[in-house]
LOBA-899757 format. One record per atom (N, C-alpha, C, O): x, y, z; residue in three letters. Coordinates in steps of 0.2 Angstrom, whole numbers, plus 5000, padded with zeros to 4 digits. Atoms other than C-alpha are relative to their C-alpha. Example, Ala and Ser with C-alpha at 12.3 -4.5 7.8 and 13.67 -1.06 7.14 Angstrom:
<kolfis>
500449945000ala/506249785039ala/500450065000ala/500950055003ala/499649944999ser/506849955036ser/499650055003ser/499950115004ser/
</kolfis>
This chain:
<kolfis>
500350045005unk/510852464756unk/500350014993unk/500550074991unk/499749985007unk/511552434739unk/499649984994unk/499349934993unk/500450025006unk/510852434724unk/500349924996unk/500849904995unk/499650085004unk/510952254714unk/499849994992unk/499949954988unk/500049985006unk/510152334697unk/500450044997unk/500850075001unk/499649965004unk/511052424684unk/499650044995unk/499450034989unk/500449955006unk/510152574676unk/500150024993unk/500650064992unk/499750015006unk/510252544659unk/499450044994unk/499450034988unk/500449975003unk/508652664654unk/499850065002unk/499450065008unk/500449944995unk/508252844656unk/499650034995unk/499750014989unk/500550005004unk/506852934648unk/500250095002unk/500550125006unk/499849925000unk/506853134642unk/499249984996unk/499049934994unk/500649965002unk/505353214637unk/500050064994unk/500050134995unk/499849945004unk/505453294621unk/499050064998unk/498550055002unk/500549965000unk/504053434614unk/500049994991unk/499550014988unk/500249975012unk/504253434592unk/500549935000unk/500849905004unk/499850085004unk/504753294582unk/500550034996unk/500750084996unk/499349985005unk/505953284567unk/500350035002unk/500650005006unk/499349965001unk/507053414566unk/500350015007unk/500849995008unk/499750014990unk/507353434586unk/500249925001unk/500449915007unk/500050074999unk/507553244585unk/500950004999unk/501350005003unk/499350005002unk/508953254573unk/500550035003unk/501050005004unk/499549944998unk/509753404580unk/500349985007unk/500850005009unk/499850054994unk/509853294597unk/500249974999unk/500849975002unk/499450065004unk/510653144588unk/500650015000unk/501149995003unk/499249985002unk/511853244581unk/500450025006unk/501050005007unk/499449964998unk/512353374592unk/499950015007unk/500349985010unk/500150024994unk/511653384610unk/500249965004unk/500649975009unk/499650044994unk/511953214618unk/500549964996unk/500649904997unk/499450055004unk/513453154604unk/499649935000unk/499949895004unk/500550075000unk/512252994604unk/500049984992unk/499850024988unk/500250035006unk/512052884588unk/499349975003unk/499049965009unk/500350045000unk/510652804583unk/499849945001unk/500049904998unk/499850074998unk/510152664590unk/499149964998unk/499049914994unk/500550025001unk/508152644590unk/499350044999unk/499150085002unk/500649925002unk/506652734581unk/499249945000unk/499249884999unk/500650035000unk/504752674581unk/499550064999unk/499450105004unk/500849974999unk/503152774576unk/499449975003unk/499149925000unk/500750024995unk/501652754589unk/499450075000unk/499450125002unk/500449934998unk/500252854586unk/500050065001unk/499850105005unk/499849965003unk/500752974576unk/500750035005unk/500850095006unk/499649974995unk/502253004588unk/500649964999unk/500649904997unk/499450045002unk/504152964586unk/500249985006unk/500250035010unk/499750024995unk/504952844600unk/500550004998unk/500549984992unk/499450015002unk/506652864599unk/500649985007unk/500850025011unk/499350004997unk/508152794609unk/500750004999unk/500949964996unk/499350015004unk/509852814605unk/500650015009unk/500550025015unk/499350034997unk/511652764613unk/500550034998unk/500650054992unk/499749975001unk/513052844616unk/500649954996unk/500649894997unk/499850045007unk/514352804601unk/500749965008unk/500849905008unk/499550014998unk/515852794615unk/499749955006unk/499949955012unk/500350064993unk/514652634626unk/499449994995unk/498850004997unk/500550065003unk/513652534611unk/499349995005unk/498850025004unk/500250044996unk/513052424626unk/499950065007unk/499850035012unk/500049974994unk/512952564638unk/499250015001unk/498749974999unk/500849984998unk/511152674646unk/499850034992unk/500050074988unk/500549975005unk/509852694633unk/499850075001unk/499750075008unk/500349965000unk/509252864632unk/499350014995unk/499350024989unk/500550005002unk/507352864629unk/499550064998unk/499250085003unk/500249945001unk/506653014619unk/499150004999unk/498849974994unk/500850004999unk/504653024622unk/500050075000unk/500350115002unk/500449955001unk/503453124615unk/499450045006unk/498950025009unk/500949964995unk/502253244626unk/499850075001unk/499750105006unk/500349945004unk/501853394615unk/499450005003unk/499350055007unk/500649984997unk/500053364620unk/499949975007unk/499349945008unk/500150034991unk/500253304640unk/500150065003unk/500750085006unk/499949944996unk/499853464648unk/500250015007unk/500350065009unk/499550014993unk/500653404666unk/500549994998unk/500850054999unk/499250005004unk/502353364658unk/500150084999unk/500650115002unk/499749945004unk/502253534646unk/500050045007unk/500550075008unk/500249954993unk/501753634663unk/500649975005unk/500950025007unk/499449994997unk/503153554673unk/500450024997unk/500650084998unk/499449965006unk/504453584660unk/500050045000unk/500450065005unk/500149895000unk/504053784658unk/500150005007unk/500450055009unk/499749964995unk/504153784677unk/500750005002unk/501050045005unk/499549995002unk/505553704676unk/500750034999unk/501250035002unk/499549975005unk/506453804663unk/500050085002unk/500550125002unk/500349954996unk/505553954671unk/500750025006unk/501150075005unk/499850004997unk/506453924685unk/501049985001unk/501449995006unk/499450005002unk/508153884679unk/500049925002unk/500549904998unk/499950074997unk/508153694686unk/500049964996unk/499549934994unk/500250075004unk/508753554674unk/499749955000unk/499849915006unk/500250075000unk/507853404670unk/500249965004unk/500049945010unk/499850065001unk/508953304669unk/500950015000unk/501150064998unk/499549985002unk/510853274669unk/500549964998unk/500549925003unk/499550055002unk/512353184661unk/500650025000unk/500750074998unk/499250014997unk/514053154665unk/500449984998unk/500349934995unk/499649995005unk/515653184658unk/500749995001unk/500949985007unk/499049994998unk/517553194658unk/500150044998unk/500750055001unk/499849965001unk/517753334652unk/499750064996unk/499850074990unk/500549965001unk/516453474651unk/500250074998unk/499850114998unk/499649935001unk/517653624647unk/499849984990unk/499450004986unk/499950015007unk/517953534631unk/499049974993unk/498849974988unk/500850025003unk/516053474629unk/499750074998unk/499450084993unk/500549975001unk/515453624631unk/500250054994unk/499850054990unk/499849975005unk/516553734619unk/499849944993unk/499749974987unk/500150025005unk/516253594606unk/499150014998unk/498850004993unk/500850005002unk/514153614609unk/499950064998unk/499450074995unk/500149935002unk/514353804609unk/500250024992unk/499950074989unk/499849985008unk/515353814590unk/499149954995unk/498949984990unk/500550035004unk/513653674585unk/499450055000unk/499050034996unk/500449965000unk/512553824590unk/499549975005unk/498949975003unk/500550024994unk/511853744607unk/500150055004unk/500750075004unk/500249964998unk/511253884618unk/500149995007unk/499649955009unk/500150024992unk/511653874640unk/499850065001unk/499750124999unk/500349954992unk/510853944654unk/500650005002unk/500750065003unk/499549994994unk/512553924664unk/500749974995unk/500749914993unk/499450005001unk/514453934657unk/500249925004unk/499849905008unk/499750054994unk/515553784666unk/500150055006unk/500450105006unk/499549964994unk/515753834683unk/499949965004unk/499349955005unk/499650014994unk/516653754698unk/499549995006unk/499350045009unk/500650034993unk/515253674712unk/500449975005unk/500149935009unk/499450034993unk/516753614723unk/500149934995unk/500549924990unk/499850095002unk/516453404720unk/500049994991unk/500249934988unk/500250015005unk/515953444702unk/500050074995unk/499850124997unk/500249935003unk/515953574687unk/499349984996unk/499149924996unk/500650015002unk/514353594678unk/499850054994unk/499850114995unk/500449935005unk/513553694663unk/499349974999unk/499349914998unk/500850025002unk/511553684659unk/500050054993unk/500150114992unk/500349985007unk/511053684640unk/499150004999unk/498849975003unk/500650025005unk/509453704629unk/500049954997unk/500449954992unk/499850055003unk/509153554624unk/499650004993unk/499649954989unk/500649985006unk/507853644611unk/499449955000unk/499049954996unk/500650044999unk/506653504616unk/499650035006unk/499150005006unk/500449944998unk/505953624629unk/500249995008unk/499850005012unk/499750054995unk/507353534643unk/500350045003unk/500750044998unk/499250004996unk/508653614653unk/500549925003unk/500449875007unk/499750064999unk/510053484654unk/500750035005unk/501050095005unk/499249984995unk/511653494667unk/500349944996unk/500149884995unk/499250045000unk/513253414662unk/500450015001unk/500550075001unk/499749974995unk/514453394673unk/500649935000unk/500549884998unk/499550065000unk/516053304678unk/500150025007unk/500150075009unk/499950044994unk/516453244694unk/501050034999unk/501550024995unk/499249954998unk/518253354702unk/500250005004unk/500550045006unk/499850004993unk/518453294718unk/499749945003unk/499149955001unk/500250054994unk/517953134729unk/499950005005unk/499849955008unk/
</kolfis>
């Protein structure tokens, strides 16, 4: 069976507002600006990568006080296991340009056969894997 949708929104779970906000914009997922809204007392944020406009939304949602979220996350991160993860062409070069911006990994690039991979801090309380596809 094939899919006949096109996934064009994914959702992250951030933990603190402002300044982790920013510092994700900028330097974590390379993403521009794309869309912000306050809801009860809570910053919605989506943003778009600059190199795909028209590409997947990445939707930053608040759940500082959703104590099933904050409790998966820490077992999560506890456990080493990313969220979540995004996809690249070239994660040697990703990762060395997020490590001079002072983002922090669980795991160096390394070699998974079909796929290389590194897991950052995404300081929103995430483990994230990025990874590029090395084999078919």
């Amino acid at each position: 069976m094939r899919w006949s949708t096109v996934l064009d929104l994914h959702r992250l779970f951030k933990a603190q507002e402002g300044e982790s906000i920013a510092k994700y914009v900028r330097h974590v997922s390379n993403v521009s600006h794309l869309f912000e809204e306050d809801l009860n007392e809570h910053q919605i944020i989506t943003v778009v990568s600059p190199v795909d406009q028209n590409g997947v939304e990445l939707l930053l949602e608040p759940n500082a006080e959703y104590p099933a979220m904050k409790a998966l996350k820490e077992s999560l991160v506890k456990d080493g296991i990313p969220f979540t993860a995004f996809q690249g062409t070239d994660i040697q070069h990703e990762y060395e340009r997020l490590k001079n911006l002072g983002v922090e990994f669980a795991m160096e690039p390394t070699n998974m056969g079909m796929t290389i991979g590194a897991v950052l801090d995404d300081t929103c309380g995430n483990l994230i894997l990025i990874y590029q596809v090395i084999g078919a």
